[in-house]
C-alpha positions, 0 to 999 in steps of 0.5 A: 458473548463470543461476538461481544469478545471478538469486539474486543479483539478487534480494538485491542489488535487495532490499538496494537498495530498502532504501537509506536505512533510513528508511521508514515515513513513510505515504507511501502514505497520503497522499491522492491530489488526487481524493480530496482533492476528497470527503474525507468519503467512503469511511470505514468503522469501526475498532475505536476508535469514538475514532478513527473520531470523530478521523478524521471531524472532522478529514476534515471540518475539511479540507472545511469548510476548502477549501470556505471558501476555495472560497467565498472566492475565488469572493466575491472574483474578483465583488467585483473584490478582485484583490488578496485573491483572488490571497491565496485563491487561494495559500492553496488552492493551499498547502492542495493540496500539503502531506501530507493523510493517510488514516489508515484503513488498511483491511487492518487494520480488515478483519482476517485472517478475510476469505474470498476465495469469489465473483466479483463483477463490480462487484469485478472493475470495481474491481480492472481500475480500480486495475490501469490507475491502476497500470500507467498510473503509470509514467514512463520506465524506472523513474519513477512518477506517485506520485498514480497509485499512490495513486490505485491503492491507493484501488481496491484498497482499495475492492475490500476495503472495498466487496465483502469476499467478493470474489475478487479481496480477496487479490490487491488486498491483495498488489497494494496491498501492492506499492505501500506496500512501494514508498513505503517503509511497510514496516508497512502493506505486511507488513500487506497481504501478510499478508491476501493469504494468510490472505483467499486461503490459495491465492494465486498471489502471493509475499506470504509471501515479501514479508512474510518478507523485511521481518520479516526484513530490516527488523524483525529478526523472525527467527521470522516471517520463518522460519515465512514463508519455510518457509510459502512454500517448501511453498505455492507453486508449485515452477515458479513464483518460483524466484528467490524459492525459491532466496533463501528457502531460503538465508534459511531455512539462515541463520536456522536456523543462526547468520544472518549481519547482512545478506541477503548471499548 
Protein backbone atom coordinates (compact mmCIF):
# COMPACT_ATOMS: atom_id res chain seq x y z
CA UNK A 1 0.00 0.00 0.00
CA UNK A 2 2.86 2.82 0.85
CA UNK A 3 4.81 1.55 -1.92
CA UNK A 4 1.77 1.69 -4.17
CA UNK A 5 1.24 5.55 -2.87
CA UNK A 6 4.68 6.38 -3.29
CA UNK A 7 3.88 5.60 -7.14
CA UNK A 8 1.57 7.73 -7.23
CA UNK A 9 3.70 10.47 -5.69
CA UNK A 10 5.75 9.83 -8.34
CA UNK A 11 3.32 10.77 -11.23
CA UNK A 12 1.83 13.51 -9.74
CA UNK A 13 5.31 15.18 -8.88
CA UNK A 14 6.53 14.18 -12.62
CA UNK A 15 3.14 15.80 -14.05
CA UNK A 16 3.79 18.87 -11.71
CA UNK A 17 7.39 19.60 -12.79
CA UNK A 18 5.66 19.81 -16.32
CA UNK A 19 3.35 22.40 -15.38
CA UNK A 20 3.43 24.95 -18.00
CA UNK A 21 4.45 22.99 -21.03
CA UNK A 22 6.93 25.38 -21.97
CA UNK A 23 10.65 24.66 -21.76
CA UNK A 24 13.52 24.41 -23.50
CA UNK A 25 14.49 27.93 -23.20
CA UNK A 26 18.56 27.29 -21.99
CA UNK A 27 18.17 28.55 -18.82
CA UNK A 28 20.66 26.20 -17.70
CA UNK A 29 22.91 27.91 -20.01
CA UNK A 30 22.90 31.03 -19.13
CA UNK A 31 26.30 32.22 -17.63
CA UNK A 32 26.73 32.43 -14.21
CA UNK A 33 27.95 36.11 -12.97
CA UNK A 34 31.54 34.31 -12.52
CA UNK A 35 31.94 33.06 -15.23
CA UNK A 36 30.67 36.36 -16.94
CA UNK A 37 33.87 37.62 -15.54
CA UNK A 38 36.42 35.29 -17.85
CA UNK A 39 34.45 34.46 -20.83
CA UNK A 40 37.02 33.50 -23.07
CA UNK A 41 37.96 30.53 -21.14
CA UNK A 42 37.06 27.14 -20.97
CA UNK A 43 35.87 26.64 -24.60
CA UNK A 44 36.66 23.54 -26.02
CA UNK A 45 36.08 22.00 -29.91
CA UNK A 46 32.88 21.21 -31.38
CA UNK A 47 32.22 19.22 -34.27
CA UNK A 48 31.68 22.73 -36.63
CA UNK A 49 34.80 24.48 -36.74
CA UNK A 50 31.96 27.08 -37.93
CA UNK A 51 30.45 27.37 -34.72
CA UNK A 52 33.51 27.27 -32.67
CA UNK A 53 34.60 30.33 -34.48
CA UNK A 54 30.91 32.18 -33.87
CA UNK A 55 31.26 30.98 -30.50
CA UNK A 56 34.76 32.93 -29.76
CA UNK A 57 33.82 36.10 -31.61
CA UNK A 58 30.85 36.48 -29.86
CA UNK A 59 32.54 35.51 -26.21
CA UNK A 60 35.15 37.89 -27.30
CA UNK A 61 32.81 40.80 -28.26
CA UNK A 62 31.26 40.49 -24.82
CA UNK A 63 34.72 40.76 -22.99
CA UNK A 64 35.89 43.64 -25.16
CA UNK A 65 32.61 44.92 -24.51
CA UNK A 66 32.72 44.83 -20.69
CA UNK A 67 36.29 45.65 -20.60
CA UNK A 68 35.40 48.85 -22.68
CA UNK A 69 32.79 50.07 -20.33
CA UNK A 70 35.21 48.96 -17.38
CA UNK A 71 37.70 51.27 -18.92
CA UNK A 72 34.90 53.92 -19.20
CA UNK A 73 33.88 54.47 -16.10
CA UNK A 74 37.27 54.10 -14.52
CA UNK A 75 38.12 57.47 -17.12
CA UNK A 76 35.24 58.99 -15.83
CA UNK A 77 35.07 58.55 -11.91
CA UNK A 78 39.28 60.49 -12.57
CA UNK A 79 38.01 63.05 -14.84
CA UNK A 80 35.08 63.92 -11.99
CA UNK A 81 32.39 63.35 -15.07
CA UNK A 82 29.62 62.23 -12.29
CA UNK A 83 27.36 62.53 -14.76
CA UNK A 84 28.89 60.05 -17.61
CA UNK A 85 29.77 57.66 -15.02
CA UNK A 86 26.72 57.41 -13.48
CA UNK A 87 25.72 56.37 -17.49
CA UNK A 88 28.62 53.63 -17.63
CA UNK A 89 27.90 52.64 -14.62
CA UNK A 90 24.01 51.59 -15.95
CA UNK A 91 24.93 50.66 -19.03
CA UNK A 92 27.40 47.76 -17.18
CA UNK A 93 24.98 46.94 -14.74
CA UNK A 94 22.21 46.37 -17.75
CA UNK A 95 25.17 44.38 -19.43
CA UNK A 96 25.25 41.87 -15.73
CA UNK A 97 21.55 41.09 -16.05
CA UNK A 98 20.10 40.45 -19.47
CA UNK A 99 20.62 36.41 -20.59
CA UNK A 100 24.30 35.96 -21.73
CA UNK A 101 24.42 32.10 -23.19
CA UNK A 102 27.01 29.32 -23.17
CA UNK A 103 26.15 27.56 -26.16
CA UNK A 104 28.62 24.93 -25.86
CA UNK A 105 27.10 22.03 -24.62
CA UNK A 106 29.74 19.73 -23.52
CA UNK A 107 27.77 16.12 -23.25
CA UNK A 108 27.39 16.82 -26.88
CA UNK A 109 30.65 17.58 -27.95
CA UNK A 110 32.05 14.87 -25.69
CA UNK A 111 29.74 12.19 -27.28
CA UNK A 112 28.68 8.62 -26.18
CA UNK A 113 32.26 6.75 -26.21
CA UNK A 114 33.57 8.26 -23.16
CA UNK A 115 34.64 5.73 -20.66
CA UNK A 116 34.31 6.17 -16.84
CA UNK A 117 37.89 4.00 -15.96
CA UNK A 118 40.06 5.99 -13.23
CA UNK A 119 40.08 7.98 -10.11
CA UNK A 120 41.52 11.39 -10.67
CA UNK A 121 41.81 13.37 -7.56
CA UNK A 122 41.75 16.77 -9.47
CA UNK A 123 38.26 15.15 -10.95
CA UNK A 124 37.40 14.33 -7.44
CA UNK A 125 38.22 18.15 -6.57
CA UNK A 126 36.12 19.19 -9.39
CA UNK A 127 33.02 16.90 -8.61
CA UNK A 128 32.77 17.90 -4.39
CA UNK A 129 33.03 21.69 -5.70
CA UNK A 130 30.12 21.29 -8.01
CA UNK A 131 28.54 19.28 -5.17
CA UNK A 132 28.72 22.14 -2.50
CA UNK A 133 27.63 24.83 -5.32
CA UNK A 134 24.62 22.49 -5.39
CA UNK A 135 23.73 21.74 -2.34
CA UNK A 136 24.93 25.26 -1.14
CA UNK A 137 22.08 26.77 -3.64
CA UNK A 138 18.98 25.91 -1.68
CA UNK A 139 16.58 28.48 -0.03
CA UNK A 140 14.04 27.75 2.38
CA UNK A 141 12.17 24.32 1.65
CA UNK A 142 11.95 24.47 -2.13
CA UNK A 143 13.83 27.69 -3.34
CA UNK A 144 17.00 27.63 -5.17
CA UNK A 145 19.78 30.55 -5.84
CA UNK A 146 19.67 29.65 -9.73
CA UNK A 147 23.75 31.34 -10.03
CA UNK A 148 24.53 28.56 -7.83
CA UNK A 149 23.26 25.86 -9.74
CA UNK A 150 24.99 27.14 -12.53
CA UNK A 151 27.53 27.64 -11.16
CA UNK A 152 27.13 24.04 -10.22
CA UNK A 153 26.80 22.89 -13.91
CA UNK A 154 29.92 24.71 -14.63
CA UNK A 155 31.73 22.03 -12.35
CA UNK A 156 30.31 19.18 -13.50
CA UNK A 157 30.74 20.22 -16.89
CA UNK A 158 34.59 20.92 -16.15
CA UNK A 159 34.59 17.38 -14.51
CA UNK A 160 33.77 16.27 -18.55
CA UNK A 161 35.43 18.41 -20.42
CA UNK A 162 38.80 18.59 -18.27
CA UNK A 163 39.66 14.67 -17.14
CA UNK A 164 37.13 12.82 -19.54
CA UNK A 165 38.51 9.06 -18.33
CA UNK A 166 37.61 10.14 -14.82
CA UNK A 167 35.15 8.17 -12.71
CA UNK A 168 33.33 10.54 -11.55
CA UNK A 169 32.10 11.49 -15.77
CA UNK A 170 29.01 9.60 -15.33
CA UNK A 171 27.69 10.66 -12.25
CA UNK A 172 28.41 14.55 -12.98
CA UNK A 173 26.65 14.08 -16.42
CA UNK A 174 23.38 12.77 -14.21
CA UNK A 175 23.96 15.36 -11.74
CA UNK A 176 24.23 18.16 -14.52
CA UNK A 177 21.41 16.58 -16.04
CA UNK A 178 19.16 16.96 -12.59
CA UNK A 179 20.04 20.79 -12.88
CA UNK A 180 18.97 21.18 -16.67
CA UNK A 181 15.93 19.00 -16.11
CA UNK A 182 15.37 21.62 -13.13
CA UNK A 183 15.60 24.68 -15.62
CA UNK A 184 13.31 23.08 -17.87
CA UNK A 185 15.87 22.28 -20.80
CA UNK A 186 14.39 19.12 -21.39
CA UNK A 187 17.14 18.28 -24.69
CA UNK A 188 20.19 18.92 -23.02
CA UNK A 189 18.89 17.23 -19.69
CA UNK A 190 18.02 13.79 -21.74
CA UNK A 191 21.38 14.59 -23.30
CA UNK A 192 22.98 14.28 -20.13
CA UNK A 193 21.04 11.16 -18.77
CA UNK A 194 22.00 9.64 -21.56
CA UNK A 195 25.91 9.84 -21.32
CA UNK A 196 25.50 9.12 -17.61
CA UNK A 197 24.85 5.63 -18.66
CA UNK A 198 26.43 4.94 -21.94
CA UNK A 199 30.00 6.80 -20.25
CA UNK A 200 29.33 4.63 -16.99
CA UNK A 201 26.78 1.62 -18.55
CA UNK A 202 27.15 0.56 -14.13
CA UNK A 203 25.51 3.65 -12.71
CA UNK A 204 23.86 3.64 -9.68
CA UNK A 205 21.59 6.82 -10.73
CA UNK A 206 18.17 6.46 -12.29
CA UNK A 207 19.39 8.24 -15.63
CA UNK A 208 17.52 5.85 -18.03
CA UNK A 209 14.41 6.36 -16.05
CA UNK A 210 14.89 10.11 -16.43
CA UNK A 211 15.49 10.23 -20.16
CA UNK A 212 12.76 7.79 -20.52
CA UNK A 213 10.39 9.44 -18.77
CA UNK A 214 11.08 12.93 -21.08
CA UNK A 215 11.28 11.13 -24.40
CA UNK A 216 8.04 9.78 -23.29
CA UNK A 217 6.08 12.55 -21.59
CA UNK A 218 7.55 15.51 -23.37
CA UNK A 219 8.56 14.03 -27.08
CA UNK A 220 6.01 11.43 -27.41
CA UNK A 221 9.11 9.35 -28.20
CA UNK A 222 7.38 6.09 -27.27
CA UNK A 223 9.90 3.43 -28.78
CA UNK A 224 12.81 5.46 -26.70
CA UNK A 225 11.04 5.80 -23.75
CA UNK A 226 10.03 1.77 -23.88
CA UNK A 227 13.60 0.58 -24.65
CA UNK A 228 14.57 3.00 -21.65
CA UNK A 229 12.21 1.94 -19.31
CA UNK A 230 12.96 -1.67 -20.07
CA UNK A 231 16.84 -0.96 -19.93
CA UNK A 232 16.34 0.35 -16.35
CA UNK A 233 14.13 -2.32 -15.12
CA UNK A 234 16.83 -5.05 -16.11
CA UNK A 235 20.14 -2.56 -14.76
CA UNK A 236 19.07 -1.50 -11.93
CA UNK A 237 19.19 -2.53 -8.63
CA UNK A 238 16.00 -4.50 -7.96
CA UNK A 239 16.08 -2.84 -3.63
CA UNK A 240 16.85 0.16 -5.09
CA UNK A 241 14.48 3.21 -6.72
CA UNK A 242 11.20 1.17 -6.26
CA UNK A 243 9.12 3.99 -7.03
CA UNK A 244 10.89 4.46 -10.20
CA UNK A 245 10.54 0.67 -10.83
CA UNK A 246 6.96 0.31 -10.09
CA UNK A 247 5.98 3.97 -12.33
CA UNK A 248 8.51 2.21 -15.15
CA UNK A 249 6.61 -0.95 -15.32
CA UNK A 250 3.40 0.76 -15.48
CA UNK A 251 4.60 2.76 -18.43
CA UNK A 252 6.15 -0.05 -20.05
CA UNK A 253 2.46 -2.06 -19.75
CA UNK A 254 1.16 1.26 -21.35
CA UNK A 255 3.35 1.50 -24.13
CA UNK A 256 3.02 -1.75 -24.94
CA UNK A 257 -0.58 -1.75 -25.01
CA UNK A 258 -2.56 1.23 -26.25
CA UNK A 259 -1.11 4.00 -23.95
CA UNK A 260 -3.33 6.25 -22.49
CA UNK A 261 -2.41 10.67 -23.49
CA UNK A 262 -0.90 11.16 -19.97
CA UNK A 263 1.11 9.48 -17.28
CA UNK A 264 -1.73 9.22 -15.12
CA UNK A 265 -1.44 6.05 -13.04
Amino acid sequence: MARAFCTVCVAVLLLVCVGCREGDKGKGMQLSPSARAGETGGLVPVTSAEEMDLVEEVASARAAYRHGLDLLIAYYRDSGNHMKRTWAEKELASLNVIPQYKYVIDAEIAGPELQALESIPEADALYAEALAYERGSRRLLILRDKDMLRMAIEKYNDVIRRHPTSDKIGDAAYRAGQLYHHFKDYRIAVTYYERSFQWDPATIYPSRFKAAWIYDDYYHNRERALQLYREGLEKLPRNRYLEWREFAELRVRGLSGSPPATLEP
